[in-house]
C-alpha positions as CSV (number, residue, x, y, z in Angstrom):
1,X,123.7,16.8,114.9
2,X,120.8,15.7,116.7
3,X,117.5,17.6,116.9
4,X,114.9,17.8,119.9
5,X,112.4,14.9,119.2
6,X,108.2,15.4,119.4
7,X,106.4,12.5,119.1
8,X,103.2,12.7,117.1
9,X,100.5,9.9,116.7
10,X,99.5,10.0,112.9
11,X,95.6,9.6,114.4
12,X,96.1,13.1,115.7
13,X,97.8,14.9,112.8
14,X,94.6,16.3,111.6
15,X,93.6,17.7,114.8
16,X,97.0,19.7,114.5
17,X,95.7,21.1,111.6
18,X,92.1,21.9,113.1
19,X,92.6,23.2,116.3
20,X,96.3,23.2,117.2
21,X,95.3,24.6,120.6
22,X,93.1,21.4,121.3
23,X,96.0,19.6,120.3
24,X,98.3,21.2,122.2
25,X,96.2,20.5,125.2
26,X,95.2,16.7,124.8
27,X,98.7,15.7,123.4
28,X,101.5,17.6,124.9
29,X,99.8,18.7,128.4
30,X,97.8,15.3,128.4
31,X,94.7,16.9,129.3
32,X,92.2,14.2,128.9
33,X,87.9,14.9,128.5
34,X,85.3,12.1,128.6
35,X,85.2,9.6,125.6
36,X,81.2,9.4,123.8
37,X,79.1,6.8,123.0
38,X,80.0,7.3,119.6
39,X,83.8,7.1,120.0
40,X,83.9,4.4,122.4
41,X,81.0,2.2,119.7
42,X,83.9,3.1,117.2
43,X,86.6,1.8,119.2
44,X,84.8,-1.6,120.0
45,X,84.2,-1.8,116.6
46,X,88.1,-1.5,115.9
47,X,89.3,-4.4,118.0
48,X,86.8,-7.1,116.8
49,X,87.1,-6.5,113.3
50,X,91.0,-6.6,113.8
51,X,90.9,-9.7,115.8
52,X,88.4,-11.3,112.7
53,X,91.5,-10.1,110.2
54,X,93.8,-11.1,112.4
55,X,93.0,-14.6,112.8
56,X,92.3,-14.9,108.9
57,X,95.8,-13.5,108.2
58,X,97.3,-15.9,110.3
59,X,95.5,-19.2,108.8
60,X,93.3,-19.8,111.5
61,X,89.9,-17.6,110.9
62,X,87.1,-17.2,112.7
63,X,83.7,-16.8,112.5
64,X,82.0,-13.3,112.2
65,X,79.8,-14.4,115.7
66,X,83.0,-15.9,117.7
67,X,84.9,-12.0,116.7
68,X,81.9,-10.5,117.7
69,X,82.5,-11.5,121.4
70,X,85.6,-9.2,121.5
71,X,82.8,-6.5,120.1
72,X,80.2,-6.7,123.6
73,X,83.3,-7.7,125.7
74,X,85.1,-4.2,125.0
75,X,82.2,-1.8,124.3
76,X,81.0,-3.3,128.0
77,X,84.2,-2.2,129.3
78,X,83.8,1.2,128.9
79,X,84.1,2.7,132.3
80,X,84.3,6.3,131.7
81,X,82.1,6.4,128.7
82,X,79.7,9.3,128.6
83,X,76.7,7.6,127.5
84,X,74.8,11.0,126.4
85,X,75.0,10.8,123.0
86,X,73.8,7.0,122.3
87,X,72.9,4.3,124.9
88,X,75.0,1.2,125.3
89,X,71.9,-1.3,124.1
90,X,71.4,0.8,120.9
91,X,75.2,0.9,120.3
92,X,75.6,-2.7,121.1
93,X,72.6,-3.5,118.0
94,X,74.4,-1.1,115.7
95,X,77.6,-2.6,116.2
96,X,77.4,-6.2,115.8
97,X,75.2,-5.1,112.6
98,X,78.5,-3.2,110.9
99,X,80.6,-5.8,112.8
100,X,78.9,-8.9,110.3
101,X,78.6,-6.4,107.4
102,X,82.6,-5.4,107.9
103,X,83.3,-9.4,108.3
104,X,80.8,-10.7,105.4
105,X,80.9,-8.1,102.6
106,X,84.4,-6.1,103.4
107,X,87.0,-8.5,104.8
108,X,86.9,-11.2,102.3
109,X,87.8,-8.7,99.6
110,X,91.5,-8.4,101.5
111,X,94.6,-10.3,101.7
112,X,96.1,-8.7,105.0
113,X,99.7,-8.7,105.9
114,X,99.5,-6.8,108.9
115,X,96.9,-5.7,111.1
116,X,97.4,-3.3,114.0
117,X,101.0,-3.3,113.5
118,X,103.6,-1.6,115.9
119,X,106.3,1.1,114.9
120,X,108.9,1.7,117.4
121,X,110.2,5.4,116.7
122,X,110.2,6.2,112.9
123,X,111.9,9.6,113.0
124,X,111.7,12.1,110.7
125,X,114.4,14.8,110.7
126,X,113.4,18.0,109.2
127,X,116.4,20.5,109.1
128,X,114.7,23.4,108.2
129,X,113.1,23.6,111.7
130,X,115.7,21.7,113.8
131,X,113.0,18.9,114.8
132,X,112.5,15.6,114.7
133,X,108.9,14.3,114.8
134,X,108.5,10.2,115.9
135,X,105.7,8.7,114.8
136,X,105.4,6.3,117.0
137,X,103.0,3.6,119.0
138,X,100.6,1.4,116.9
139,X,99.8,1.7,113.6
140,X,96.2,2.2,114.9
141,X,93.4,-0.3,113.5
142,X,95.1,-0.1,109.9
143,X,95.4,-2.7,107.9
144,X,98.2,-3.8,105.4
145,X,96.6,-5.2,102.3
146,X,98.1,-6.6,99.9
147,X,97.6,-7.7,95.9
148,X,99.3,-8.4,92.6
149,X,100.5,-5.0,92.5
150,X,101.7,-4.3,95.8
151,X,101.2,-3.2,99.4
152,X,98.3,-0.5,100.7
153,X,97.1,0.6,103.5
154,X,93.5,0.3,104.9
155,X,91.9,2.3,107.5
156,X,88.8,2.0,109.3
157,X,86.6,5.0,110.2
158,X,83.1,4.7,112.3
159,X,80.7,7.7,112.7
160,X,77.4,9.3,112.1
161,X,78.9,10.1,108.5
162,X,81.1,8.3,107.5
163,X,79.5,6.4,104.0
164,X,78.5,9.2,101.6
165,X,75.2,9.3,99.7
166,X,76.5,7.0,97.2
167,X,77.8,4.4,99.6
168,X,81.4,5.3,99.1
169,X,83.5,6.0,102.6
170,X,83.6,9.4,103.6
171,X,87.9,10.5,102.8
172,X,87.9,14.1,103.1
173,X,90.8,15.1,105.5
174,X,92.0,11.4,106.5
175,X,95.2,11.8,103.9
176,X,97.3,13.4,106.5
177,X,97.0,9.9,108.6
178,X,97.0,7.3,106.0
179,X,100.2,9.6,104.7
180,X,102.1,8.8,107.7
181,X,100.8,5.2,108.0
182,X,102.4,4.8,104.9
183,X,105.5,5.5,106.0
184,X,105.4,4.1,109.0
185,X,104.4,0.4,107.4
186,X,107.5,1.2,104.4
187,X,110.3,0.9,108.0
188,X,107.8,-1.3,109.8
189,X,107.5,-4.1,106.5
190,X,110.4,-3.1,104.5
191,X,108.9,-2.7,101.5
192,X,107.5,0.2,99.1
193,X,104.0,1.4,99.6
194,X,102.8,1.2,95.9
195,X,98.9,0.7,96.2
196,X,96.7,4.0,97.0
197,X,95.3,4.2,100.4
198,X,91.6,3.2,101.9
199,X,88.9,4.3,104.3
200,X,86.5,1.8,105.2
201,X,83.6,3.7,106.2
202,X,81.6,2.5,109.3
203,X,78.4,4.6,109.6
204,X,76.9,4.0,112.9
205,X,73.3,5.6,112.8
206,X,70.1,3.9,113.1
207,X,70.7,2.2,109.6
208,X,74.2,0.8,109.6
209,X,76.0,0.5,106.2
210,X,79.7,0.2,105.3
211,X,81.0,1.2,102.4
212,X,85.3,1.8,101.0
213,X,86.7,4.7,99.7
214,X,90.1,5.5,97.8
215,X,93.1,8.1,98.8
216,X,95.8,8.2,96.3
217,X,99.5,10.4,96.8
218,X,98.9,11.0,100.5
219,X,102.5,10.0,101.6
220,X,103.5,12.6,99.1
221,X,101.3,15.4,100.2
222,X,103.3,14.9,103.5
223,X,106.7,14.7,102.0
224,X,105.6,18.1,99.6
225,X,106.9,18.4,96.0
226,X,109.3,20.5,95.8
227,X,107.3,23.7,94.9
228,X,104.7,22.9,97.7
229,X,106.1,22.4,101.4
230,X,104.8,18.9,102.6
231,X,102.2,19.1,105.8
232,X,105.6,17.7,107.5
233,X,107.4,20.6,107.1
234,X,104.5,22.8,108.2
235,X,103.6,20.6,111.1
236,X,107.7,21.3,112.3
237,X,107.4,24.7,112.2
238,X,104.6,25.1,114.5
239,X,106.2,22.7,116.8
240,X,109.4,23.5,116.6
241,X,108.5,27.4,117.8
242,X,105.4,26.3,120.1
243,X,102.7,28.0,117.8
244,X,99.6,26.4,118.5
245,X,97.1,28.8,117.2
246,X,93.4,28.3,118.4
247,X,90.4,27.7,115.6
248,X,87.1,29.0,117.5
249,X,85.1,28.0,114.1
250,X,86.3,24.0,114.8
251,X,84.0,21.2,114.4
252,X,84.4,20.5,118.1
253,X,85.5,23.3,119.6
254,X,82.8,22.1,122.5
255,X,83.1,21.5,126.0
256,X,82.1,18.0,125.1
257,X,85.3,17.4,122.7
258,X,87.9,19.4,124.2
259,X,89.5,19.3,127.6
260,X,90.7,22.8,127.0
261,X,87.2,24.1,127.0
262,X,87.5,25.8,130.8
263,X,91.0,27.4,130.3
264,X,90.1,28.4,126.4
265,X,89.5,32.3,126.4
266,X,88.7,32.0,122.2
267,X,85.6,29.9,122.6
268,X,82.2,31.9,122.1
């Protein structure tokens, strides 16, 4: 028996769980709002350090200056970036400062086995709800790493707070994400993710720094343990019956972050 099928980006699983309203808007209506300064910085930051990985994980690296091109050439591109937030010459500085600290002191600590890899359709039946939710798309700016031990997953995140006092990356409500990367590199690659998951933290204020953090069991949070229903199976059920309640106390619930903003009635 086949089940309707709701495809889900694993990016936008915690948003789901934030404001399922929001979410409802952005990705099933495909309302769309302006991008920030801040997004778009993170974004550019993204593709160059992925092409620096790339080209290392292929036997033919590059320098952290020749990468940096793809850094100026995409945060330039940026045509309907709202530029309130941060102006393009102070996010250019602040980038190619995390983009050399990413390449120098944070890159050469990997082996890579995949970098921005594509997953065609992983489904993911859940009875109990009659669904089936497709992650599906790119695997976006995550890295495979691997060791001695295994395969992990490594995921960057830019942002005003994103490297904690103690220069650890910021993890706190990235699991959901990483969860679903997991599976999604395990039919992509093949193999077993063994290894416990990573954030590298971007922090793009005046004073850039970097800094890696550590998410163990997220794939298993998702899946649930038997006693516990997994965020899967919740995630189904609001899908499944179109419950997308709205959460006025959200972090951006703000006419900047949400397209809904002018049709939202919950708002204050």
């Amino acid at each position: 028996m086949s089940f309707p099928v709701i495809s889900v980006r694993p990016s936008s699983w915690g948003s789901l769980f934030d404001c399922a309203y929001r979410w409802e808007g952005v990705h099933l209506l495909g309302m769309r709002g302006t991008t920030g300064g801040r997004l778009h910085l993170g974004s550019s930051l993204h593709a160059s350090t992925a092409v620096f990985d790339r080209a290392k994980m292929e036997g033919s690296p590059v320098t952290p200056d020749d990468a940096a091109g793809e850094f100026v050439d995409y945060l330039h591109r940026g045509a309907d970036v709202d530029w309130e937030d941060l102006s393009i010459k102070t996010a250019e500085r602040i980038g190619l400062d995390l983009h050399t600290q990413y390449c120098t002191t944070i890159s050469p600590r990997y082996e890579f086995c995949g970098v921005e890899e594509k997953v065609s359709g992983v489904d993911i039946e859940v009875p109990e709800h009659k669904v089936t939710l497709r992650v599906d798309g790119t695997l976006d700016r995550s890295r495979f790493v691997t060791n001695s031990q295994g395969i992990g997953i490594s995921d960057l995140k830019s942002g005003g707070r994103a490297v904690s006092a103690d220069g650890t990356a910021v993890t706190k409500g990235h699991w959901p994400q990483l969860g679903l990367y997991e599976i999604g590199a395990e039919v992509s690659t093949g193999q077993k993710v063994t290894e416990p998951a990573q954030i590298i933290g971007l922090q793009t204020t005046n004073k850039p720094k970097v800094g890696v953090g550590e998410i163990a069991q997220a794939k298993q949070r998702l899946l649930g343990d038997g006693e516990h229903p997994g965020l899967i199976e919740l995630a189904a059920d609001m899908l499944a019956r179109g419950y997308f309640p709205p959460n006025p106390r959200s972090l951006v619930c703000h006419e900047k972050y949400c397209p809904r903003w002018d049709q939202c009635i919950y708002h204050d």
